[in-house]
C-alpha positions, 0 to 999 in steps of 0.5 A, spaced: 725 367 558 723 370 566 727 374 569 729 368 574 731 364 568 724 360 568 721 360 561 715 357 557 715 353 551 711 353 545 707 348 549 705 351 555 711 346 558 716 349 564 722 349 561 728 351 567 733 355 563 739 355 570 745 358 567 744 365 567 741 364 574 747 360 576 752 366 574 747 372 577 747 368 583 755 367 583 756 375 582 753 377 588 756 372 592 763 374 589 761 381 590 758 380 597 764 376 599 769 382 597 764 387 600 765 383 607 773 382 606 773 390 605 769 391 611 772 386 616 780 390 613 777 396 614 774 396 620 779 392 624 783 398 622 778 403 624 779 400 630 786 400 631 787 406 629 783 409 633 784 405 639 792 406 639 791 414 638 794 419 644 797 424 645 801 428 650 800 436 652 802 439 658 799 445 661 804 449 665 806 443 670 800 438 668 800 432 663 794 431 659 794 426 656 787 425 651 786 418 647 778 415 644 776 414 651 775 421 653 769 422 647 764 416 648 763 417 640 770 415 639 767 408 644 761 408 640 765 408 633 770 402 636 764 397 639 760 398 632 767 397 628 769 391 633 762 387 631 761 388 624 768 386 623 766 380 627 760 379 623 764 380 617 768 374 619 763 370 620 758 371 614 766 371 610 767 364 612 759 363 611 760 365 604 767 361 602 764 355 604 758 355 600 761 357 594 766 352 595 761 346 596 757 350 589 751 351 594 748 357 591 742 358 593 740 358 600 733 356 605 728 362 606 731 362 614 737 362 612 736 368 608 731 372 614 738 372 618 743 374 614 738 379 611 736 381 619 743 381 621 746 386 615 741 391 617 742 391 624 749 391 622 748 397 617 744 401 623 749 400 628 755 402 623 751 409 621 749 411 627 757 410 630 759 414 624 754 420 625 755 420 631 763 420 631 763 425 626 758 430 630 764 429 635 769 430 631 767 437 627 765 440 634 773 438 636 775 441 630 771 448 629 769 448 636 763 452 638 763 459 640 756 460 642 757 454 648 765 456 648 766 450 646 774 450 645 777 447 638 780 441 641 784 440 635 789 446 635 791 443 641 791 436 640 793 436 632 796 429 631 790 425 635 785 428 631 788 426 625 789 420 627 782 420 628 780 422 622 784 417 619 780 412 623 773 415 622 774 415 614 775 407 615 769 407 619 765 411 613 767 406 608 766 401 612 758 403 614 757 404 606 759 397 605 755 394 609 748 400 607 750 396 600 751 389 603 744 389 607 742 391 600 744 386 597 741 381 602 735 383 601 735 383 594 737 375 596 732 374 600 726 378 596 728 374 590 726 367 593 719 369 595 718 372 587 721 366 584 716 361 588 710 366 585 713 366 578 713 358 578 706 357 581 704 362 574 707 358 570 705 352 572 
């Protein structure tokens, strides 16, 4: 037996063995529909983590109030965070739906897009992550060289606060790395399975 579930009788005859495909194709839907439900919780609160986070000091008579708008990393980190839950939302629903009409397999157009739209997805989320955890190993240990203050000392509860959001984020963008993965997996099988037929036949 192939390893898509086509084998070949002692004939010479195609005989289509469709169950172990069947209960493959129901895993990783199941898997990529958990994948996408832990990265829409965990985005979104990213994102209000983030995004309700502040904190006051006053420096002699001056207020200064530092939140996630001071650091364009932090912006970054909330914009990626908002669309990948979004998207998640969307390909959720995408994925419930066909497991509730028993369509597992999909068309190859189909499968370009969600394959195209996890990568972009995957980059967009890496990328926010680096660069917000550049931003927050500056504000926590400084740079003496630059005399680059450690913003941390100062601003503890915000920064942890951050950090709890940041550690979401990360998460988040490791899912979707594994999530695009598995798109590709998806995509990729379809154009083996037409080979593997056209063999046999």
């Amino acid at each position: 037996m192939s390893y898509l579930g086509v084998g070949v009788s002692p004939g010479n005859v195609p005989v289509y063995h469709g169950t172990n495909m069947k209960v493959l194709d129901r895993k990783i839907r199941i898997t990529e529909l958990v994948l996408r439900c832990v990265i829409l919780g965990l985005g979104v609160l990213s994102v209000v983590l983030v995004v309700t986070d502040s904190q006051v000091r006053v420096f002699f008579t001056i207020q200064k109030k530092a939140t996630y708008t001071d650091m364009k990393a932090l912006v970054f980190l909330v914009v990626a965070n908002g669309l990948v839950a979004g998207y998640s939302l969307i390909q959720g629903l995408r994925c419930v739906v066909s497991m509730i009409r028993g369509s597992v397999l999909f068309n190859k157009p189909l499968a370009w897009a969600i394959f195209s739209g996890d990568q972009v997805m995957a980059y967009i989320t890496v990328a926010a992550v680096s660069a917000a955890a550049q931003s927050a190993v500056f504000a926590k240990l400084g740079q003496p060289e630059l005399q680059w203050m450690k913003i941390c000392n100062m601003y503890g509860k915000f920064c942890n606060q951050v950090g709890e959001g940041l550690a979401s984020a990360i998460v988040v963008s490791i899912s979707m790395v594994v999530l695009s993965c598995i798109s590709a997996f998806s995509l990729f099988r379809l154009y083996g399975g037409s080979k593997i037929k056209n063999a046999h036949w």
